[in-house]
DRENMIDREN-320909 format. One record per residue (C-alpha): residue in three letters; y, x, z. Coordinates in pm, whole numbers, plus 32768, in hexadecimal, padded with zeros to 4 digits. Layout:
BEGIN
AlaYXZ...
***
This chain:
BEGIN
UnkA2C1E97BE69FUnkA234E7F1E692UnkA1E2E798E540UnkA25FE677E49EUnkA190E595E4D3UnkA1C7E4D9E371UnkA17BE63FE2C7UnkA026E661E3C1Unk9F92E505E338Unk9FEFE55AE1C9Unk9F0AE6B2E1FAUnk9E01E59DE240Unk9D47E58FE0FFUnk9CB3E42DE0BCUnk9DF5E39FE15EUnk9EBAE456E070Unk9DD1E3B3DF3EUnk9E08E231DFEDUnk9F93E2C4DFDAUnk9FA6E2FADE75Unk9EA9E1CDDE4DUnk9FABE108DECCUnkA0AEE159DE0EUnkA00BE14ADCD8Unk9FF1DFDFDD66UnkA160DFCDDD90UnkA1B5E042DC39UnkA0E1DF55DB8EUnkA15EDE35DC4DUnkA2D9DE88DC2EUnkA294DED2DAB5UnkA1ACDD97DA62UnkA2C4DCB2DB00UnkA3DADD39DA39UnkA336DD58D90AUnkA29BDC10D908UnkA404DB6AD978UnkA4AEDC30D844UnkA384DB87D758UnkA3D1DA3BD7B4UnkA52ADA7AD7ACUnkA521DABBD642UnkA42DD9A7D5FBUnkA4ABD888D6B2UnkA622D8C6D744UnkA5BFD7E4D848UnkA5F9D815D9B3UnkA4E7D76EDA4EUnkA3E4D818D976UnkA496D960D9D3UnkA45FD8E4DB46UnkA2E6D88CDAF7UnkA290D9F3DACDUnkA2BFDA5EDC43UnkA23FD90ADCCBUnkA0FCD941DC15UnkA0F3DA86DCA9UnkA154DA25DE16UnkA0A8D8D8DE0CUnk9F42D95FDE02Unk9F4BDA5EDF5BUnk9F56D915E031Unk9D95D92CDFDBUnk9DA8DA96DF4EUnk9DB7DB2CE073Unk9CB6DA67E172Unk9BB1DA8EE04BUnk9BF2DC03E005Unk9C04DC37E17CUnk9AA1DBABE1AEUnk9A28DC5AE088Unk9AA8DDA1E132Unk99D2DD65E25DUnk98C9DD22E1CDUnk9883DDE5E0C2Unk9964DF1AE103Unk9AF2DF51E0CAUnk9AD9E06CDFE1Unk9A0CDFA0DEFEUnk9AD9DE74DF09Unk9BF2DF65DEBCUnk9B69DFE1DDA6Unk9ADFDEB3DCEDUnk9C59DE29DD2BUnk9CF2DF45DC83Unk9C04DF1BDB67Unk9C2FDDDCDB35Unk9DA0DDF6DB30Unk9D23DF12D9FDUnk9C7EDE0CD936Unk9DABDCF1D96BUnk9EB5DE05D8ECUnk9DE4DE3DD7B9Unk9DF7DC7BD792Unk9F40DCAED7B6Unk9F6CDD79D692Unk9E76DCEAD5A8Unk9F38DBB8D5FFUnkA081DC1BD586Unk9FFEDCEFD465Unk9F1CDB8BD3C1Unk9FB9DA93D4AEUnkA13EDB2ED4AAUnkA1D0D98DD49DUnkA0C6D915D590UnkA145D907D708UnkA030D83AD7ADUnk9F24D93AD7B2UnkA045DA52D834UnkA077D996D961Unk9ED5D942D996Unk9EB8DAB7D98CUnk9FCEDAE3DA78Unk9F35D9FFDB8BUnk9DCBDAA6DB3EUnk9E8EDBF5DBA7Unk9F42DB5ADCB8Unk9DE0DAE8DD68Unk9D38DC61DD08Unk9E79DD17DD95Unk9E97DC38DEDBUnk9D0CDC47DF1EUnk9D70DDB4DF49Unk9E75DDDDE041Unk9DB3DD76E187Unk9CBCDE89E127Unk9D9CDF7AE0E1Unk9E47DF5AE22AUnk9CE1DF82E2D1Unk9C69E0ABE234Unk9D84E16AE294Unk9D30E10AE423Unk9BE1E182E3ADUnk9C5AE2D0E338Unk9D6DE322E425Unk9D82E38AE59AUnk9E18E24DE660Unk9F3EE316E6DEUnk9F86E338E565Unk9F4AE1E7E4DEUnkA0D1E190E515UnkA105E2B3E44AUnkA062E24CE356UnkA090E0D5E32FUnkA214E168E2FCUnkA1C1E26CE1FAUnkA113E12AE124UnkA228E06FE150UnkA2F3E17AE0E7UnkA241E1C9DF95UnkA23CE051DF3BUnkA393E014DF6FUnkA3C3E157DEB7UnkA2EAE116DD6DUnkA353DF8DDD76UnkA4B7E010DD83UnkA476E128DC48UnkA377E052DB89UnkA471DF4DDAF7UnkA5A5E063DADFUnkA487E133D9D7UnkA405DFE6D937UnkA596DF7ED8C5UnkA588E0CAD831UnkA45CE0BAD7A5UnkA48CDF6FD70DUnkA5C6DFE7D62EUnkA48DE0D0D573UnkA358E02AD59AUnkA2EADEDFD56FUnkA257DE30D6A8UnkA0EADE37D625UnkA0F9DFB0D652UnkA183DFB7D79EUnkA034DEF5D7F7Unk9F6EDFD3D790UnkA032E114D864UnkA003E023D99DUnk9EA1E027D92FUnk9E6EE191D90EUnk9EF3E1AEDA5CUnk9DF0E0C4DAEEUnk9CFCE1CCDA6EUnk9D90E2B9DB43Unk9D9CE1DEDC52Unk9C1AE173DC6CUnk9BD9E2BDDC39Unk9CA2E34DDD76Unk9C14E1F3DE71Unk9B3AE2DBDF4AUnk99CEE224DFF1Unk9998E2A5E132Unk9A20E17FE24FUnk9915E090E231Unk97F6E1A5E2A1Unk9930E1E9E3C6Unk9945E099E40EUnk97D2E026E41AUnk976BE17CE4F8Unk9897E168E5C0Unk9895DFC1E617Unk9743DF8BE602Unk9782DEA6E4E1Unk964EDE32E3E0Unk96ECDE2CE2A4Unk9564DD8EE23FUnk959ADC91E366Unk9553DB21E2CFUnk9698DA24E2F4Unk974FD944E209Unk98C2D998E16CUnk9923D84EE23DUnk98B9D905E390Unk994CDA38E34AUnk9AA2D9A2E314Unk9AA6D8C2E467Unk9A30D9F3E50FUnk9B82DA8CE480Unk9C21D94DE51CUnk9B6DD971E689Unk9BCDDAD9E6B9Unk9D68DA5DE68DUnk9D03D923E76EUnk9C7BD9F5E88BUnk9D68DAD2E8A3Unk9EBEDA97E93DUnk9F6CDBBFE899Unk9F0EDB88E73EUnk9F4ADA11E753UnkA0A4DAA5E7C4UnkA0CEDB6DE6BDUnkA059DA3CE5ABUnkA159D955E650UnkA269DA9AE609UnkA1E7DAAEE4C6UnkA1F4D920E43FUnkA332D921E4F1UnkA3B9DA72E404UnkA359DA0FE2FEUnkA3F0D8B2E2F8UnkA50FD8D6E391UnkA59EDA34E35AUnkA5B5DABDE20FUnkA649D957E15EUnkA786DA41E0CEUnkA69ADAD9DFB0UnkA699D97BDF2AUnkA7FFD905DF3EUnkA87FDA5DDEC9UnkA8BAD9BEDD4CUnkA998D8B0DE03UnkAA57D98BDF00UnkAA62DAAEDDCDUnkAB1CD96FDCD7UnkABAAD88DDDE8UnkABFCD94FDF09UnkAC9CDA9BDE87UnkACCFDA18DD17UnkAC1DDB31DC6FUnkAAFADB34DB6FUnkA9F6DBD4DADDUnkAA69DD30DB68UnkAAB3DCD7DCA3UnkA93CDBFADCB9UnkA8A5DD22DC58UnkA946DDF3DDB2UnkA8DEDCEADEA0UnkA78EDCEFDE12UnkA781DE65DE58UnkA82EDE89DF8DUnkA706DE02E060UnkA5F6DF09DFCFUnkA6C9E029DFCFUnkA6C9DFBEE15BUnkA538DF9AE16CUnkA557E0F4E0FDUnkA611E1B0E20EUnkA531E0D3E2EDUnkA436E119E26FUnkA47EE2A0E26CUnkA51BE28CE3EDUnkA3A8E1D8E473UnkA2F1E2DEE3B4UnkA37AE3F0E471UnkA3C0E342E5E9UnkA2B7E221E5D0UnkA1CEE306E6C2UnkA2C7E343E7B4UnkA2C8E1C9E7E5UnkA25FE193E966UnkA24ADFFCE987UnkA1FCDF9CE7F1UnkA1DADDFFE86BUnkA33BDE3CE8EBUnkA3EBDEB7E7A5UnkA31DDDF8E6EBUnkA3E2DC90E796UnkA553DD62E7BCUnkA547DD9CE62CUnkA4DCDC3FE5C8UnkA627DBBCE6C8UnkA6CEDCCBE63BUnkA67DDC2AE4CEUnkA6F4DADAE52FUnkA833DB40E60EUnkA8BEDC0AE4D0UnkA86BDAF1E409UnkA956DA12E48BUnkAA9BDADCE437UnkA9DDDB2EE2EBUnkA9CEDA02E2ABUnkAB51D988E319UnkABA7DAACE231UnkACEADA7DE142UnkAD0BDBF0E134UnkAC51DCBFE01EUnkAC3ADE37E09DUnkABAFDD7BE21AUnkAAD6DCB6E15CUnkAA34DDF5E0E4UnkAA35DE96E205UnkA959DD71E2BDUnkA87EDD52E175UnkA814DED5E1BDUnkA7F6DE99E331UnkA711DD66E31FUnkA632DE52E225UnkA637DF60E310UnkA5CDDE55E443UnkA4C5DDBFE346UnkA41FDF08E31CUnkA42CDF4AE46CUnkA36EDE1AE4B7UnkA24BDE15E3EEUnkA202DF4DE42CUnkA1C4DEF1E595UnkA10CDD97E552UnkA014DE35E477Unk9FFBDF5FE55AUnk9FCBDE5FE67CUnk9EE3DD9FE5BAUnk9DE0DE97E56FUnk9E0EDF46E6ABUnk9D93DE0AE769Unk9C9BDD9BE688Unk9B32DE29E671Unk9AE7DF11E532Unk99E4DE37E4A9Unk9ADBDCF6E48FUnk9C18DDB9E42EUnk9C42DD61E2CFUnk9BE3DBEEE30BUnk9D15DBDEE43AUnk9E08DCAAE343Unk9D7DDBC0E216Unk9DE0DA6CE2EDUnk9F56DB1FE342Unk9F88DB05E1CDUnk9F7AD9AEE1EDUnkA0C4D9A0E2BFUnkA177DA44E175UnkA16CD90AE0DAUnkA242D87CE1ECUnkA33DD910E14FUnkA36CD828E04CUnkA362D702E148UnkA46FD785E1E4UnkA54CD7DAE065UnkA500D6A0E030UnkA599D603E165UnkA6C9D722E13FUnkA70BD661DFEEUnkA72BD50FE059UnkA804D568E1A5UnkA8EBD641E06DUnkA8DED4E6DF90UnkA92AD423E0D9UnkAA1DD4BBE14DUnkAA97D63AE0CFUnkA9E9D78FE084UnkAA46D813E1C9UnkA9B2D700E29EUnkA87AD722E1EAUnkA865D86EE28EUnkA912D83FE3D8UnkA838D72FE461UnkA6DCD7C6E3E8UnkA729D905E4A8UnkA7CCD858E5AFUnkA698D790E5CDUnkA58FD8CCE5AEUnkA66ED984E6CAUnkA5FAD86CE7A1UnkA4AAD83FE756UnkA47DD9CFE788UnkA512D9AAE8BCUnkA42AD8C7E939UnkA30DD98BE8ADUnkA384DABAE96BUnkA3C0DA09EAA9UnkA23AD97AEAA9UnkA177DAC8EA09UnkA192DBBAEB39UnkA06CDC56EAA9UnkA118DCA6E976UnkA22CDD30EA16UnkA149DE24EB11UnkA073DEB6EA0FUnkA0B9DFF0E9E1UnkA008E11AE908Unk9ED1E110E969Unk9D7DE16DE8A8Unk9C7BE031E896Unk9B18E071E8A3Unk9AE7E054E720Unk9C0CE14CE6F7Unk9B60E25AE7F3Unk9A46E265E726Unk9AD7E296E5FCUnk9BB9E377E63CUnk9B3BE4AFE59EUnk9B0AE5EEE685Unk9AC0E782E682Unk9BA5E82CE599Unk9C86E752E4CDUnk9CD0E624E422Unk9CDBE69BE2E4Unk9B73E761E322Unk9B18E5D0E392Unk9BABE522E238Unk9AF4E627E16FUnk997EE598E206Unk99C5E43BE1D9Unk9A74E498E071Unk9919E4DAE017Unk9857E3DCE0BB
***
């Protein structure tokens, strides 16, 4: 009987620790957000501060994640990692001496916030590049789901607890449980990729080069290849063009279908709860995928095509319906990219190519922005319609000139031959480089 091949990669060891790694991650982030926004709430009543706690969250990944990506190259991604988590430790524990001797002040809240913002997004490129390190290739789909999966999962839970919590405790305290988990977290970051990495590459992690270099290096392994400047065009494209509902939702919730708080509260939730099943359906087919480039362009059309009737929409229950969809398609989609992306891209500059794809999240306000002023211009459904309309095109085009992209199929790169561990099994594998 085949195993499952979700269940096989979870008997992996150190993959399972990066697992619950991230979604101690996802938990603090979801948590931090929420109770930050309720602090402000109380303090100020005012909208745009409210808003100020996510933008100085989102804000900071545009550098974040180059810098942590070159830092994960260099000097190893389980140390990066680690120092990240621990410095997330020492912010929650700010946090809470702020509100307990600071509880009127909101200035140094939202410094701390940004601080966190630049230690949590330094993180991500490594984290997605020690798990190529730990992982067979054939599983890495697998298991760029199954991280999806528990962030969408803990980001989901981790504002649902902290409501509860907040009816109990005061915020301070909820601080310092985010910081206890941190402890946990540094605690389970295992060590062994950059000893994997450096034997398996031939990388010096002593060689002599400036931050500066490292980074354009980054740059010159996206320019010289065709597929992943395909997949960066994708990306930009995504992110700008395709998810602009999440930031009308509080005018189509109010304007649209005439509903309020409540009704805010479903649309907001609709889209995760579809990230979720996607999530859950790539973890268990993502290594049956034959031609990854392939689904990787057919669920970013996919994206933009429902977008168009989701965002013609007058009807509530079809509006929900295409809300779950898009999260489904979303999920679908970067699990490809970043499986693409670190399948094409040598070991030793992994982090620093994962690090500059972060950059393209910040397209996404670009393109809220522009979703806005089309909405003010004209109405909320236009400010949809012609952004997808637009992004169906440009993919189109993409598609049509990136017939490398759409031949690749699932084959092992040189990097991922050598690190793909052999002899007995993959969990015998994890336990060595656990102890490294």
């Amino acid at each position: 009987m085949p195993s499952i091949a979700a269940v096989e990669l979870l008997r992996n060891p150190v993959f399972l620790r990066l697992w619950f790694v991230t979604m101690i991650s996802g938990l603090s982030v979801g948590s931090t957000l929420t109770t930050l926004g309720w602090v402000v709430v109380e303090q100020s009543g005012s909208p745009l501060l409210v808003s100020l706690v996510l933008v100085t969250f989102l804000a900071p990944q545009l550098f974040a994640g180059p810098i942590g990506g070159v830092l994960g190259d260099r000097y190893g991604r389980g140390r990066v990692i680690r120092i990240g988590i621990s410095a997330r430790l020492l912010l929650a524990i700010a946090m809470a001496a702020s509100l307990f001797w600071l509880p009127h002040e909101l200035l140094p809240l939202f410094v701390i916030n940004t601080v966190r913002a630049v230690t949590s997004g330094a993180t991500i490129p490594s984290r997605r590049a020690f798990m190529a390190d730990v992982v067979p290739s054939r599983q890495l789909r697998t298991a760029l789901a199954l991280d999806e999966f528990a962030i969408t999962t803990t980001f989901m839970a981790g504002p649902i607890a902290t409501g509860f919590l907040l009816l109990v405790v005061e915020p301070a305290v909820i601080f310092l449980v985010l910081a206890s988990f941190s402890a946990v977290g540094v605690l389970l970051v295992p060590t062994g990729p950059s000893r994997i990495q450096s034997t398996a590459t031939g990388y010096d992690a002593t060689r002599r080069s400036s931050f500066i270099g490292d980074l354009f290096e980054g740059f010159g392994y996206i320019r010289r290849s065709r597929v992943l400047l395909s997949i960066t065009a994708i990306s930009i494209t995504a992110e700008t063009l395709a998810f602009n509902y999440m930031t009308l939702i509080p005018v189509f919730a109010k304007e649209v279908f005439e509903g309020g708080p409540r009704l805010l509260g479903v649309l907001n939730g609709t889209m995760p709860v579809g990230e979720l099943f996607g999530a859950a359906f790539m973890a268990g087919f993502a290594m049956r995928v034959v031609k990854p480039g392939r689904m990787l362009m057919g669920s970013v059309a996919a994206i933009f095509i429902v977008g168009i009737p989701l965002g013609a929409s007058n009807w509530l229950p079809g509006t929900l319906i295409l809300l779950a969809l898009i999260g489904g398609l979303g999920q679908m989609f970067f699990v490809m990219t970043s499986s693409l992306l670190l399948r094409e891209t040598p070991s030793k500059a992994r982090a620093r190519v994962l690090g500059l794809q972060q950059v393209t999240w910040g397209a996404g306000a670009l393109g809220g922005l522009a979703s806005g002023a089309l909405a003010t211009a004209f109405n909320p459904h236009l400010g949809i319609i012609i952004p997808s309309a637009i992004g169906l095109v440009v993919v189109i085009v993409i598609i049509v000139v990136s017939p490398e992209l759409r031949s690749i199929g699932g084959h092992v790169s040189e990097d991922d031959a050598l690190l793909e561990p052999t002899g007995a099994t993959v969990a015998g594998a994890g336990v060595d480089r656990a102890g490294d």
